[in-house]
Each structure stands twice: as structure tokens, then as C-alpha cells.
C-alpha positions in Angstrom: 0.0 0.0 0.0 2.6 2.6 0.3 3.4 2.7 -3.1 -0.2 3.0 -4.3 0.0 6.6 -5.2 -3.6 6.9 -5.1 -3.3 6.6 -1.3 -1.2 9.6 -1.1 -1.7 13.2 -1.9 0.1 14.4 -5.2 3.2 16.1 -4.8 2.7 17.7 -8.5 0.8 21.6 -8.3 -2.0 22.1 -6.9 -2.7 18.3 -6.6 -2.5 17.7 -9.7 -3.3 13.3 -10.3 0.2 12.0 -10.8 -1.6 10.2 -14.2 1.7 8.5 -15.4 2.0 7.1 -12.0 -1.8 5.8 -11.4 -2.6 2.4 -13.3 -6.4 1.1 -12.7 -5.1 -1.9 -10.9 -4.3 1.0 -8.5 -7.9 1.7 -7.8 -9.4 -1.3 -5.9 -6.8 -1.9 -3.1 -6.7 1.8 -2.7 -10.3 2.0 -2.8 -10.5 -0.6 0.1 -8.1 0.9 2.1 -9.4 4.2 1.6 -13.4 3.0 3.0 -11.2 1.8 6.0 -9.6 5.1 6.4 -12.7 7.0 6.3 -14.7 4.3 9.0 -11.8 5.1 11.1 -12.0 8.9 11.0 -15.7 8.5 11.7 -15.1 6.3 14.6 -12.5 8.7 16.2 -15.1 11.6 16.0 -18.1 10.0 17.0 -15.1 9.3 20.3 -14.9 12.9 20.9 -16.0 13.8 24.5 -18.5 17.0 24.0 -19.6 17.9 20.2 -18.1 20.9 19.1 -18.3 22.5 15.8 -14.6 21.8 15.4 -14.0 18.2 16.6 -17.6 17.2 14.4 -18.9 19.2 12.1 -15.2 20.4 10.4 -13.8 16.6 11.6 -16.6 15.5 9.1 -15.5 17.9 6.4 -11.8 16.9 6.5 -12.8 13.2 7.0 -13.2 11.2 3.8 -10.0 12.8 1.6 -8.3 9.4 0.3 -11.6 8.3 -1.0 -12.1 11.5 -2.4 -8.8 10.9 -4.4 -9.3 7.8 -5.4 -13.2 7.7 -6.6 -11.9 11.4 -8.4 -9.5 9.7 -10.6 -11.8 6.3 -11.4 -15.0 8.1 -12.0 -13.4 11.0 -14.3 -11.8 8.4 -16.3 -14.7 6.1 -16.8 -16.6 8.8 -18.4 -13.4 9.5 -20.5 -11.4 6.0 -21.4 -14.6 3.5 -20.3 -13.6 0.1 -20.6 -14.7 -3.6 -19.8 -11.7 -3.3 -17.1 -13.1 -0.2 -16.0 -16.9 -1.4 -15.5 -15.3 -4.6 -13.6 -14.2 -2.5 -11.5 -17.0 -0.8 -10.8 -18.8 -3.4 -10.2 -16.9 -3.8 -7.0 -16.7 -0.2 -6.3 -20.7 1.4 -6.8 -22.7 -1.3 -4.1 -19.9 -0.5 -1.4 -19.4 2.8 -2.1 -23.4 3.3 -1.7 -23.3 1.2 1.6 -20.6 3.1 2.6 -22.5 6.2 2.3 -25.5 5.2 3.9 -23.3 3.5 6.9 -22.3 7.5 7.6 -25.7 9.1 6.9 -27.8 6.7 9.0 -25.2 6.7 12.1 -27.0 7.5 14.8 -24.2 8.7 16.9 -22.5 10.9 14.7 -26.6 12.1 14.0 -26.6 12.9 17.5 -23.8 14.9 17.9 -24.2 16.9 14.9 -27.8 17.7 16.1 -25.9 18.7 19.8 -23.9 21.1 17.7 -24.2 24.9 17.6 -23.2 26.5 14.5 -21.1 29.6 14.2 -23.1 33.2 13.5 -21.8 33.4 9.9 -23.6 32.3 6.9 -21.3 29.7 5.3 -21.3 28.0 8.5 -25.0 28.1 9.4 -25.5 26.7 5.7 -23.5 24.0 6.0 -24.6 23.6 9.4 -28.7 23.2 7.7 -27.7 21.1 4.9 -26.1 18.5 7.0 -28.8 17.9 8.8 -31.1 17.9 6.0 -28.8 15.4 3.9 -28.7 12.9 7.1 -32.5 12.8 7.2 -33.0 12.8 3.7 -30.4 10.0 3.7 -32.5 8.0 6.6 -31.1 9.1 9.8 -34.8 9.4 11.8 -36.1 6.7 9.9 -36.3 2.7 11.9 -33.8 0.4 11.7 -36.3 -1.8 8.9 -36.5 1.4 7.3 -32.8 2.0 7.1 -32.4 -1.0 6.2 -34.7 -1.0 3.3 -33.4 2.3 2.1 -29.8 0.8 1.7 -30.9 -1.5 -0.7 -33.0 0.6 -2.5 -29.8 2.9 -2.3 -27.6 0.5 -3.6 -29.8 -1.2 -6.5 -30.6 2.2 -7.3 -26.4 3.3 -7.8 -26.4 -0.1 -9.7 -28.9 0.5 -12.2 -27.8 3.8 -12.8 -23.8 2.3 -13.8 -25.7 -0.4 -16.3 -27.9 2.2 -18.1 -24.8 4.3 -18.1 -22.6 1.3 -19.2 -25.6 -0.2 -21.7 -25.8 3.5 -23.8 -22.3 3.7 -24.3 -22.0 0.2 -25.6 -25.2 0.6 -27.8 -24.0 4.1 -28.7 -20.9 2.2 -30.4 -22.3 0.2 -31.8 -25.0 1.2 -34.0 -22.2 3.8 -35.1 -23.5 4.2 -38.7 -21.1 2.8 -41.9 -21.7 5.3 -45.0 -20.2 5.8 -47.9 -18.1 9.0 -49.3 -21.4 9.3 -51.5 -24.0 9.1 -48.5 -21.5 11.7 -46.9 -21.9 14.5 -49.6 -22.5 17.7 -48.1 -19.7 17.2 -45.7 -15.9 18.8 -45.8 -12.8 17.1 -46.6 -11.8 17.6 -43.2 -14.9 16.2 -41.7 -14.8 13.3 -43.9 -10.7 12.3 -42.7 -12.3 12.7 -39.3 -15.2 9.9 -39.8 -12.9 7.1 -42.0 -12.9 4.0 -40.7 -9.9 3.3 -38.5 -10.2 0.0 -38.2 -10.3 -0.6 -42.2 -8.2 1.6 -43.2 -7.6 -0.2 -46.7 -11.4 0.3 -48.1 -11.1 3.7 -49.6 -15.0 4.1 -49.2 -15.4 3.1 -45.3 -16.5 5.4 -43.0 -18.2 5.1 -39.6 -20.1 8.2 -38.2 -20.4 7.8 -34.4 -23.8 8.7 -33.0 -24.2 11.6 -30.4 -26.1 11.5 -27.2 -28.8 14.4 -28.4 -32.0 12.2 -30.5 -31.6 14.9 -33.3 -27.8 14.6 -34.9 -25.9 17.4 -35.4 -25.3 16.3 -38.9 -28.8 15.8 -40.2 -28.4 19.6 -40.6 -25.6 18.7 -43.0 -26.0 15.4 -45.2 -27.4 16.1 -48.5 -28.4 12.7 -48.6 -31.6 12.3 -47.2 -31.4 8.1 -46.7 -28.0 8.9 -44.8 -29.8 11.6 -42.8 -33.0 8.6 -41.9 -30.2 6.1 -41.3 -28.4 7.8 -38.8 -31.6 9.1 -37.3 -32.8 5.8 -37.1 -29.8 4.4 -35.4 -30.0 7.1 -33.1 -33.6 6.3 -32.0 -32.8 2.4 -31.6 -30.3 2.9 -28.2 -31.2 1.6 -25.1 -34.2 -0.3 -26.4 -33.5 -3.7 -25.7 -30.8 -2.5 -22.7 -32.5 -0.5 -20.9 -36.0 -0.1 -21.1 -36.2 -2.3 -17.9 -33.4 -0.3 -16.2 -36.3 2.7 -16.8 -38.8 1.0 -15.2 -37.1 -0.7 -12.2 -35.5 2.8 -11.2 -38.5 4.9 -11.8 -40.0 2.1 -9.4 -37.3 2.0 -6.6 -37.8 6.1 -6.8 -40.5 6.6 -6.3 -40.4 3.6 -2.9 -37.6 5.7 -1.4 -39.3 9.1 -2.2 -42.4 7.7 -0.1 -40.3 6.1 2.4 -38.5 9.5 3.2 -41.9 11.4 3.5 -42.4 12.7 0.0 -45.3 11.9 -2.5 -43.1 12.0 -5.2 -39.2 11.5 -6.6 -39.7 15.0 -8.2 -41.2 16.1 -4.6 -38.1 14.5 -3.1 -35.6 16.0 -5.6 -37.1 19.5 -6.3 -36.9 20.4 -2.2 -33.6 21.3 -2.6 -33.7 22.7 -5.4 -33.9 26.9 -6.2 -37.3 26.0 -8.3 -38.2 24.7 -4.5 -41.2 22.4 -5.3 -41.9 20.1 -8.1 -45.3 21.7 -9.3 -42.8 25.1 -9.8 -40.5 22.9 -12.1 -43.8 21.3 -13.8 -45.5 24.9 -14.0 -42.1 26.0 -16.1 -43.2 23.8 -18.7 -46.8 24.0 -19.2 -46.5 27.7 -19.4 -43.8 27.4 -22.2 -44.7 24.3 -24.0 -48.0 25.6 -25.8 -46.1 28.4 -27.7 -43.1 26.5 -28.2 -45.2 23.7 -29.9 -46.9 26.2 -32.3 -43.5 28.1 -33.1 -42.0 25.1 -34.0 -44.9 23.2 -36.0 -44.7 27.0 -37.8 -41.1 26.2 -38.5 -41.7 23.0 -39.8 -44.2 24.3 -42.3 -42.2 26.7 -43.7 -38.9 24.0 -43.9 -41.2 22.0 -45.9 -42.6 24.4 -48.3 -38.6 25.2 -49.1 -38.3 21.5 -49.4 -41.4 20.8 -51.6 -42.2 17.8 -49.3 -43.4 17.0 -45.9 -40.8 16.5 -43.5 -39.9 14.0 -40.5 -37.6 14.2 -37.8 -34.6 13.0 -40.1 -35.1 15.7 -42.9 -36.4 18.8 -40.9 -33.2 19.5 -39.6 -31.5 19.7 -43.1 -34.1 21.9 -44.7 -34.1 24.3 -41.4 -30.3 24.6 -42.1 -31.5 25.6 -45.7 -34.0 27.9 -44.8 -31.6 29.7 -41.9 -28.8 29.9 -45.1 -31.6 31.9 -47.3 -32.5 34.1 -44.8 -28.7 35.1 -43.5 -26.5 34.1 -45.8 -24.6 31.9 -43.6 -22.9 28.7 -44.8 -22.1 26.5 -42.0 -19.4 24.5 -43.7 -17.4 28.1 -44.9 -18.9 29.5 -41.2 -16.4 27.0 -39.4 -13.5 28.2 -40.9 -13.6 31.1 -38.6 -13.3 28.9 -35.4 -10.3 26.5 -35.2 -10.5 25.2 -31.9 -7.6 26.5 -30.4 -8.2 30.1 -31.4 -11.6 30.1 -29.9 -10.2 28.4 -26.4 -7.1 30.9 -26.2 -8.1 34.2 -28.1 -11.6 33.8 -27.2 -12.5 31.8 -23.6 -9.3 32.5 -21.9 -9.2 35.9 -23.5 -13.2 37.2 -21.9 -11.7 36.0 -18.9 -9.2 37.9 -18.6 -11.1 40.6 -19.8 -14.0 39.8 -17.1 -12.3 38.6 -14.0 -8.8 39.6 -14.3 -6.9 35.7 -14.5 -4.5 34.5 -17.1 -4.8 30.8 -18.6 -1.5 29.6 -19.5 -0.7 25.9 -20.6 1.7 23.7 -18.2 3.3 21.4 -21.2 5.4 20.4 -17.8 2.5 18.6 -16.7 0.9 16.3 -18.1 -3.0 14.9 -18.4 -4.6 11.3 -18.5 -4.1 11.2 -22.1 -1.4 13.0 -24.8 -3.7 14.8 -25.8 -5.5 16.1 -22.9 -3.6 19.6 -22.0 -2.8 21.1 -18.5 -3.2 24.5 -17.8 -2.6 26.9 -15.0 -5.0 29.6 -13.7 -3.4 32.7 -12.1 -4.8 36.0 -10.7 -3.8 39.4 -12.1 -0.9 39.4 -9.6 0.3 35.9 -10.7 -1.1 34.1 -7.8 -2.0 30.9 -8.4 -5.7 29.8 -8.4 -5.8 26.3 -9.9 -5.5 24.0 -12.9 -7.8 23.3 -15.9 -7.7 20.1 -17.7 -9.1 20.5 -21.3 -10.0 16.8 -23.2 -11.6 17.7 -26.2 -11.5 15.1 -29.2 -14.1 12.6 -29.7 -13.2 8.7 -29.0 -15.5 5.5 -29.0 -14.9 4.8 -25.0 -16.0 8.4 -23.9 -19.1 8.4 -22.9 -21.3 11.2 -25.1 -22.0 15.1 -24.3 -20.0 17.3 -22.8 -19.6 18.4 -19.4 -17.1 19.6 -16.4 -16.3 17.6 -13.6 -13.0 18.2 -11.0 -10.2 15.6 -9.3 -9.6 18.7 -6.3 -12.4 21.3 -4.8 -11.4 24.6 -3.1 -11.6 24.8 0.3 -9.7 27.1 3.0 -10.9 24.8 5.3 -8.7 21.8 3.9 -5.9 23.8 2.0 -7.0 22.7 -1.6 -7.0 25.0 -4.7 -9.1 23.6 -7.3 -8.1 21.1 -10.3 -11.2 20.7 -13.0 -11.2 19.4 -16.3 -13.8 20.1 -19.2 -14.5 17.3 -21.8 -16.1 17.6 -25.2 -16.5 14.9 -28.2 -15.1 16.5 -31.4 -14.6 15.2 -34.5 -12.8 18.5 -36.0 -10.6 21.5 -35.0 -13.0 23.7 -37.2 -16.0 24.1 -34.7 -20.0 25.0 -35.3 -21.8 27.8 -33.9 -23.1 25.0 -31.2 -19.9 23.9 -30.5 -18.5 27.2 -30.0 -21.6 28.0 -27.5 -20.7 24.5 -25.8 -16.6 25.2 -25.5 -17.5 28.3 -23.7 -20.8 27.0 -21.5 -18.2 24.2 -19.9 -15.6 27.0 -19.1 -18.4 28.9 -17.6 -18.3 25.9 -15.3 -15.0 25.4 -14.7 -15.0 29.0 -14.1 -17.3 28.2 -10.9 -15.2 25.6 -9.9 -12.0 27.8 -10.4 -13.0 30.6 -9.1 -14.7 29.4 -5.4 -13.6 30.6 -2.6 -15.3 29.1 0.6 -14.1 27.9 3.7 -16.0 24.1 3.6 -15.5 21.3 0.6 -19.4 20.5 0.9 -20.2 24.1 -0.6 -17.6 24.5 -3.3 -17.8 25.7 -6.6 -20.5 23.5 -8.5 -21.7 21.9 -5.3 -24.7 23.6 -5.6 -28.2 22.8 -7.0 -28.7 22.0 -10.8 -30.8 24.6 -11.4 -28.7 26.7 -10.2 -25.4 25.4 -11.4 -26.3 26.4 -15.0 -26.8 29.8 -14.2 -22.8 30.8 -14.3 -22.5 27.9 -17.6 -24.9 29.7 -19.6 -23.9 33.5 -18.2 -21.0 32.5 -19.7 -22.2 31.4 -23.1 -23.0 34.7 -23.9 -19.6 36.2 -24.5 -19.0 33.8 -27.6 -20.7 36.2 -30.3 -20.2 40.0 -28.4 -18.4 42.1 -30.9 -15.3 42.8 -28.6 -14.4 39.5 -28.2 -15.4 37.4 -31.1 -13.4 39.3 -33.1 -10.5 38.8 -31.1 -10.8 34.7 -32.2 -13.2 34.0 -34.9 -10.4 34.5 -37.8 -10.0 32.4 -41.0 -8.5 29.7 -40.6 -6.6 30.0 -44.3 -6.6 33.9 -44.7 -6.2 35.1 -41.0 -9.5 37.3 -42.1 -11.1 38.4 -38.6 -14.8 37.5 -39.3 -16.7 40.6 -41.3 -18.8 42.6 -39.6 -21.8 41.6 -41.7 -21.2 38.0 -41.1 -20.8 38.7 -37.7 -24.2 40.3 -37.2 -26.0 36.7 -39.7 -24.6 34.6 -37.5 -25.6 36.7 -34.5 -29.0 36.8 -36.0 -29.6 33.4 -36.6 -28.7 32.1 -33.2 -32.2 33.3 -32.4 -33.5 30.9 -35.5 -35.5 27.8 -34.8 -36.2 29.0 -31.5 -39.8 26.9 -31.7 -37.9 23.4 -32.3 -34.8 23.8 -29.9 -37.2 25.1 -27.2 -39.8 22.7 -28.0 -37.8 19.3 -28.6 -35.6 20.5 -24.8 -39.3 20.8 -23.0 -40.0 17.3 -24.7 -37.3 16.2 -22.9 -38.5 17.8 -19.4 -41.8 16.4 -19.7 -40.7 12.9 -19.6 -38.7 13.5 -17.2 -40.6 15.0 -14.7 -43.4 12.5 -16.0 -41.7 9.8 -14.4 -40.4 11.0 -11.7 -44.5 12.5 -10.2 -46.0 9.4 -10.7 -47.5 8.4 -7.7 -49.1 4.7 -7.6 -48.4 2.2 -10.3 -45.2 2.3 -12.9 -46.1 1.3 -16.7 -44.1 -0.5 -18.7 -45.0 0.1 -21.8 -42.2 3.4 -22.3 -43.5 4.1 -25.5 -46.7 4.6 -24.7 -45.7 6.6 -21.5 -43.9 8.9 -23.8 -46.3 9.5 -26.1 -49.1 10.7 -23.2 -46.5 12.6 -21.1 -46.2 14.5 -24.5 -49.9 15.1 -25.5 -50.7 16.3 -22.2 -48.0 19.2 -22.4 -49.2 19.7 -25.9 -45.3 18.9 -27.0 -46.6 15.9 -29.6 -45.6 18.1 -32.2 -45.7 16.3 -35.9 -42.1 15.3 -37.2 -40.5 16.4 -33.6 -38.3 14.4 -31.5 -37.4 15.1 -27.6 -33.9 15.7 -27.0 -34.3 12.6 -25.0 -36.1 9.5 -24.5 -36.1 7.2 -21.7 -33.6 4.9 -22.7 -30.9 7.1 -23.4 -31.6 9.3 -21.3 -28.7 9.6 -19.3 -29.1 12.7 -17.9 -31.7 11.4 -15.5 -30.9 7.7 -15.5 -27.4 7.8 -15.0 -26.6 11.5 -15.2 -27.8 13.3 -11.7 -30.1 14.7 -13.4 -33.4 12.9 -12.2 -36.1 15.1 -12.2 -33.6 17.8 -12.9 -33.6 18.1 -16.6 -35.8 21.5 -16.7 -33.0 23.1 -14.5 -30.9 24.3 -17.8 -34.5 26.6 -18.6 -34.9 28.0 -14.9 -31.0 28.8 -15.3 -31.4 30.3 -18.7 -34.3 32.3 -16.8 -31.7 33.8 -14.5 -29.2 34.3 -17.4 -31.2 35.9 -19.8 -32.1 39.1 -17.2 -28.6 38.7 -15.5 -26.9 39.4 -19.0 -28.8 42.1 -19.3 -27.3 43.8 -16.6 -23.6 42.8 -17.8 -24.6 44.3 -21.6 -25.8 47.7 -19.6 -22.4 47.6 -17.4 -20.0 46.4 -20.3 -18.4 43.6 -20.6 -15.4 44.7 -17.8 -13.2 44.2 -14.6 -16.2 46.1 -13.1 -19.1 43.4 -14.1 -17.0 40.5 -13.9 -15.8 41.4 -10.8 -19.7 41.5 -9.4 -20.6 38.3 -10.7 -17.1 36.9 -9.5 -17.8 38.1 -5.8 -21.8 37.6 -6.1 -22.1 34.1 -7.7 -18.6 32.7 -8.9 -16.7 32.5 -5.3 -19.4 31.9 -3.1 -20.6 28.3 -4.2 -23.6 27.1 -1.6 -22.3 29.5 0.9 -24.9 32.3 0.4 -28.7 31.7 -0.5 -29.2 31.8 -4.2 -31.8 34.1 -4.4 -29.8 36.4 -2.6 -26.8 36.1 -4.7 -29.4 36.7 -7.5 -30.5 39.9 -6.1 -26.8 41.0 -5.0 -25.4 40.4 -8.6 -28.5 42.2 -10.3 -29.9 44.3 -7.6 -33.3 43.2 -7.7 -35.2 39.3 -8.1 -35.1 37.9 -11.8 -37.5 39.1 -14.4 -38.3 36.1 -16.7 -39.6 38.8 -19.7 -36.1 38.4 -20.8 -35.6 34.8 -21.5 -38.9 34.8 -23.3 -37.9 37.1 -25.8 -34.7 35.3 -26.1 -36.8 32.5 -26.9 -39.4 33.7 -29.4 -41.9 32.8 -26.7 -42.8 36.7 -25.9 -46.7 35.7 -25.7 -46.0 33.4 -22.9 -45.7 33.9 -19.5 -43.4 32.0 -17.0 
């Protein structure tokens, strides 16, 4: 054991994994030793003569750190580099880890003494101090021993079920990967094309494999000219999960909705949404039944005109394409000749890094004496104006078969003053070129946006950090942060041809500006598709159908989101933001962010985009993780509650009301 390096903090910066040290036979013995480590440091607090704030309540935050290391560097690199050696091991890791968890929450001495506790007058403290003793009773802790005993093993099936959907869509995701031809693939550039050729056939001059991404709709339905390549890889799409997971669905909608009624909650959305900022699941539901009735009729609207362009009726495989068409005629912007303007490592240095420092006053500046999990995943530093040093950002962007799909920020070390720890985080993407879309360009800065809360934190206690905070509100820095891919200041500091060195012309500046507001009826309306199922599950209260299908199809009607031709962002079965995701009743939080986003950028476009602004969100929203109550962040960083007017106008939705 004392040459597991897992077991031992990193001697590299700011914590950094030691990655060409750590094998994944590492992770198991360390992993064991590490549950032993933490029972003991339980054990010596629960010991402690008179409960103090001190010797329990910051005992329990600074308990726990080896497994923090270890189950940082597995579960980061199963998302990434997922392998059958991988889900062996956990296999062995998730039921443990689970009854490990519960084994804390439902101790009934440690219970005791944190309830003997008094917290500290300041508000980090009593914040902490509240959720801890919400998360033991919501984890059991006042329920009976049969009780706790039946909500470890819902705990645990539940954790299981949620690493087999996980593990089940990434395998089917692989494999329906769809085989074209160069002639299916017309409409695509030759860069594109090198980027889908079949690797493992590299002798077949016409082989090519386009992988399928985790949205229903794919990206490159807007693309292929083809419209039997566009229904093939549609198809494929629609196919995942179906004979995987559809009982995974079931069974954990089931076991849900048992522990939900077991902890004193009608519902898993009643369970879920308590903690939330929304505050109560008929908020969340409200959300979308307001929005979905003019976001169905803007987008049947849409799919009228894309058809009268096309001369045809269209389904969810074509309308895409003949959108793209129609959003070419009216802006004059070509997506393929659109790209050239963001090579991916302009648009991370000269445009992410570059509103930072323009916002918040920090440098990014890459460590090539440090090194990632992979060669190609880069390391860089994050220093204040004054060159202090804040933390690290890991940056994995190119597409592989075992990462699992989306994109999304995670961390291996959280900030706490507490604990000594500046923060490592890492943002992932899956693409296929250097030469990025408009969406991809929104998506490279909404994961800096997070790692930007993570980075940026500066709280006393590990349990409030950075993105420890509730989804709904979580999103709100993300999609703050999208916005300053497309202001005039900065994307012309980064969106510059990729052959000329052209800095993109103010006339295609203000199309593509433009458009971004285009098809506002089928994004909204295919994202509150999504939402509806989701929180369609998760309220049922009584029996659990089987037939998904079906489900679906009435969750949708009685939103009025059946919309002809329109897909959901997400069905059941590879849904993974809510089967194996976190995201359980959760999905609608990107909207009630966006909520907060649209009015809060208001505010930054009436103060400029400077250290002044960015310095107010930093100190309002950024640094403060859970430490302060959201909705008074809200009102400190716009000096007033939000005003939803905003995002419906953003949306095309004006004639709604939230």
C-alpha cells in the first residue's frame, strides 16, 4: 500500500493526479483501504468527548480525503477511457461505495452529535450547518432500523442501475455507429470526412463510420445532403437503449418513487425538487406547461415553412437539413465556410481565456510540464492578475469511442480554506474537427463557464464549493457564460479564417448573431420534450407502466409537446441525464437557469463587458458556491429578483408567461 499513489496526496501543483503514476489496478486496493480510512476517522469523532463544531462538524468535512482521491480519478476516467476493465471494477466499487455512504448518513451517533452542535453566527457556516442535517434525514437518519435497512438497498440497487444504463448506452452508442459511404456523406468537408474514416479498415477507400451523439436529433442531419444517410443515422439514433435498458427505466422509476415515499415525500420530483432553487416540483412542472403551448406552435410553424422550401413533408430526419436551408436563405450563412472562422484552439485561447481575462482579471496559460490522463489532454494553470495561483484546468476535447457522449465539467480537487486545496477541473467535449459549429462554440464556452465556478470558489467548507450547488442553479454561471462567444469585442478577437487570417466581417458577424435566435420553436420545443418525460416519471405516484412508449407519447400530449415530425432531446432509454446522469427530475433546470441568465446578462450588456461586471458576478455568484442563499446572490449580482420577460424574448416565446 505505500506505493499505491492513489493513497497519497500528489506532490505535483495544486494536486495535480500524478496520471503516469496511477494504473487502474491501483484503484481497488486503494479503494478498500481508503473506505477503511474514512470508517476510522468516523469512529475517532463519533469518540470525541462534548460535540463541538470543530471536533464534528469540520472533523466530518476533512474526513473522507483518500476516497475523495481515489473515486476522483476512477469516476473522471470512466466517463473519458470506459472500458470492460473499468466497469469490472466498478462493479466492485458502486454497491460498497453506496453502503458506505448510507453507513455515515444513517449513524446514529454521529446524527446525535451533529444535532448537539451549535453553529457559528456566519452564513457559510449556518449553511452548512442546515444542509447536513437535511442530507442525514434525507439520507435515513430518523427513519427505523427496517426502514434503514430497506433504504440501503434501495440505495444501492438504485447506484447499480444507474452504472448499467450508463454502461448499456455507451456500448449501444458504439455500436449502432452508422457505416456510410463517401457518396452518403456528400455535403460534408474534406476535413470532416478524414475525421469519420474508418480506422479500423483503413484499406477500403470508401469506409467510413459516423459515431452517434447523445442528443436524438444529430448534429449532422443539418448537414448530409443525402436524405437516406440523414433517416439512417436518425434511425440508429432512435434504436439505443431499447432492448438494454427499457427495464433499467422501469425498475429505477419504481425503486424512486419507494424511497421518495419512504423518506416522507409523495413523489421523486417532490423528493428532488426540495432542494432545489425551483423549491417544489409543481414550480418545475408549472415551467413547462406555461412554455410548452407556444413553443409547440412556433415550431410546427417552422416545420411548415422548412417543408414548403423542401417541396415535401418533412420528419424528424429531414427537418433539420431543410431548417439549415432555410436559416442559409435568410442570412446568408454557410455553415461548412462558417467553421472556418473557429479553429479550436483560437476560440479556447483568443476567445475563452481571452473574456476571462477581460471579465475577471486571470491568465490561462498551458503547463506542457505537466501532463493529463491522455497526450492529448492539455494542463493548464490559472493565475490572478498578480500571478497568484488559483488552480488548474484540464481540457480533453476530441471525440473517441470509449467516452461516454455530451459534454460536461467535472474536477479531481475542490477549493476549500478549510482543507488547504485549490481547485483542479477538467472540461471534456467529443469532437470530430478542429474547425467548430456555432453550437460547438456555445458549448466550449458553456463548460468554461463551469469550470470557471469551480476555479473561481472561494469558501471555507468542501461540501459548498464551486459547482456543489443545485442544478438549477449550477447552470446559471454555464450559460452566463455562453454569452460572450458572439459580443463584438471579443469574437473578433478569435473567430479569424482559418486560411486567410480574415477576422470574421462585420456583416457575417451580425447573420450569425441573427440566426442564433432561428429555430427557436424546435430547440425550445424538442428541450421541453425532454423535461416532460422526465418529470413524467419522476410524479408518478401509484403504479409504474411498462410500456415506455406509450408513457412517452401521453407525457407529451398532455404538455401539448406531440408536435408532428419532432423528436425530444431525449427518450427514456438514453436518457442519461436522469438515468445515470444526476439529473433525475432535474432536466428542466438548464430553462430556470437560462431564466436567470437571460435578465442577468442584461445587466452585464448595460455595465459592459469589464473588470467592473465580472468582478460583481465573481464576488456575487462565482466565489461563493452554496455559501450564500441563491436568491440572494441573484438579487446581489443584479440588484433586484429575476424578471423572466427576458428569457422569453430570447426564446421567441414573448406571448407566454413564466
Amino acid at each position: 500500500m505505500t506505493d499505491n499513489p492513489l493513497l497519497h496526496p500528489s506532490d505535483l501543483p495544486y494536486g495535480l493526479p500524478d496520471f503516469q503514476a496511477i494504473r487502474l489496478e491501483h484503484v481497488l486496493p486503494a479503494f478498500e483501504r481508503a473506505l477503511v480510512l474514512h470508517e476510522e476517522e468516523i469512529a475517532r469523532i463519533c469518540a470525541e468527548d462534548t460535540p463541538t463544531w470543530e471536533n464534528t462538524v469540520e472533523a466530518l468535512e476533512r474526513a473522507g480525503s483518500d476516497l475523495e482521491r481515489v473515486l476522483a480519478w476512477f469516476f473522471n476516467l470512466q466517463g473519458t477511457d470506459g472500458s470492460p476493465e473499468f466497469d469490472q471494477v466498478a462493479d466492485a466499487i458502486v454497491p460498497r461505495l453506496s453502503a458506505h455512504t448510507d453507513a455515515i448518513y444513517q449513524n446514529q451517533e454521529l446524527y446525535d452529535r451533529l444535532r448537539a452542535v451549535e453553529a457559528p453566527a456566519d452564513e457559510e457556516s449556518r449553511r452548512l450547518y442546515d444542509l447536513l442535517l437535511r442530507r442525514f434525514t434525507r439520507r435515513g437518519a430518523e427513519l427505523d432500523e427496517a426502514g434503514k435497512q430497506r433504504l440501503r438497498e434501495l440505495n444501492q440497487r438504485l447506484s447499480e442501475l444507474s452504472e448499467q444504463f450508463g454502461r448499456n448506452l455507451l456500448a449501444d452508442t458504439t455500436k449502432l455507429a452508422v457505416r456510410m459511404t463517401r457518396d452518403e456523406l456528400a455535403g460534408l468537408s474534406e476535413e470532416q470526412l478524414a475525421a469519420y474514416r474508418d480506422a479500423e479498415d483503413p484499406d477500403t477507400p470508401d469506409a467510413y463510420v459516423v459515431p452517434i451523439e447523445l442528443p436524438t436529433t444529430q448534429s449532422l442531419q443539418a448537414e448530409l445532403e443525402s436524405s437516406s444517410a440523414r433517416h439512417k443515422l436518425f434511425d440508429a439514433s432512435r434504436q439505443r437503449g431499447r432492448d438494454t435498458n427499457s427495464a433499467l427505466v422501469v425498475e429505477s422509476v419504481r425503486l424512486r418513487q419507494e424511497r421518495a415515499k419512504l423518506l416522507g415525500f409523495d413523489t421523486h420530483a417532490d423528493y428532488v425538487i426540495a432542494e432545489e432553487t425551483a423549491g417544489s416540483a409543481a414550480a418545475a412542472r408549472k415551467l413547462i406547461s406555461d412554455l410548452a403551448p407556444a413553443a409547440a406552435s412556433n415550431a410546427a410553424a417552422e416545420r411548415k415553412l422548412a417543408g414548403e422550401l423542401a417541396g415535401m413533408e418533412l420528419d424528424g430526419a429531414d427537418w433539420p437539413y431543410w431548417e439549415a436551408r432555410r436559416r442559409e436563405e435568410a442570412f446568408a450563412v454557410n455553415d461548412a465556410e462558417l467553421r472556418k472562422y473557429f479553429p479550436l484552439q483560437q476560440v479556447l485561447r483568443d476567445g475563452v481565456f481571452y473574456a476571462a481575462n477581460l471579465l475577471y482579471g486571470i491568465t490561462v496559460t498551458q503547463r506542457e510540464d505537466l501532463h493529463g490522463y491522455r497526450d492529448d489532454v492539455h494542463v493548464w494553470e490559472v493565475k490572478e492578475e498578480d500571478g497568484t495561483g488559483i488552480g488548474l484546468l484540464l481540457t480533453d476535447y476530441g471525440a473517441r469511442p470509449s467516452k461516454r457522449g455530451g459534454a460536461w465539467m467535472s474536477s479531481f480537487v475542490d477549493q476549500s480554506t478549510l482543507t488547504g486545496t485549490k481547485p483542479v477541473v477538467v472540461n471534456v467535449m467529443s469532437l470530430t474537427s478542429d474547425l467548430l459549429t456555432i453550437d460547438e462554440v456555445t458549448t466550449v464556452f458553456h463548460e468554461f463557464g463551469h469550470a470557471l465556478h469551480g476555479l473561481l470558489s472561494n469558501v471555507r467548507y468542501p461540501t459548498l464549493s464551486g459547482t456543489n450547488v443545485p442544478r438549477d442553479w449550477v447552470e446559471f454561471p454555464s450559460q452566463i457564460n455562453e454569452n460572450y462567444a458572439f459580443t463584438p469585442e471579443i469574437i473578433r478577437n478569435y473567430a479569424r479564417h482559418v486560411d486567410t487570417g480574415e477576422v470574421i466581417p462585420d456583416a457575417l458577424l451580425e447573420a450569425v448573431r441573427q440566426s442564433r435566435t432561428f429555430g427557436q420553436g424546435f430547440a425550445t420545443a424538442e428541450y421541453l420534450a425532454a423535461c416532460a418525460i422526465d418529470l413524467a416519471w419522476h410524479s408518478l405516484d401509484g403504479e409504474v407502466p411498462e410500456d415506455i412508449d406509450a408513457f412517452e407519447q401521453r407525457a407529451l400530449e398532455k404538455v401539448g409537446l406531440d408536435v408532428e415530425g419532432l423528436e425530444p432531446r431525449y427518450r427514456s432509454t438514453w436518457f442519461n441525464h436522469i438515468f445515470a446522469g444526476g439529473y433525475s427530475a432535474g432536466y428542466y433546470s438548464y430553462l430556470w437557469a437560462e431564466a436567470l441568465d437571460a435578465d442577468g446578462y442584461q445587466f452585464i450588456e448595460e455595465s459592459g463587458i469589464n473588470r467592473d461586471s465580472g468582478q460583481r458576478f465573481r464576488d456575487t455568484v462565482l466565489s461563493v458556491g452554496a455559501a450564500r442563499d441563491y436568491a440572494e446572490a441573484y438579487r446581489a449580482f443584479r440588484g433586484r429578483d429575476k424578471d423572466t420577460r427576458a428569457l422569453l424574448v430570447r426564446r421567441g416565446l414573448e406571448g407566454s408567461d413564466v
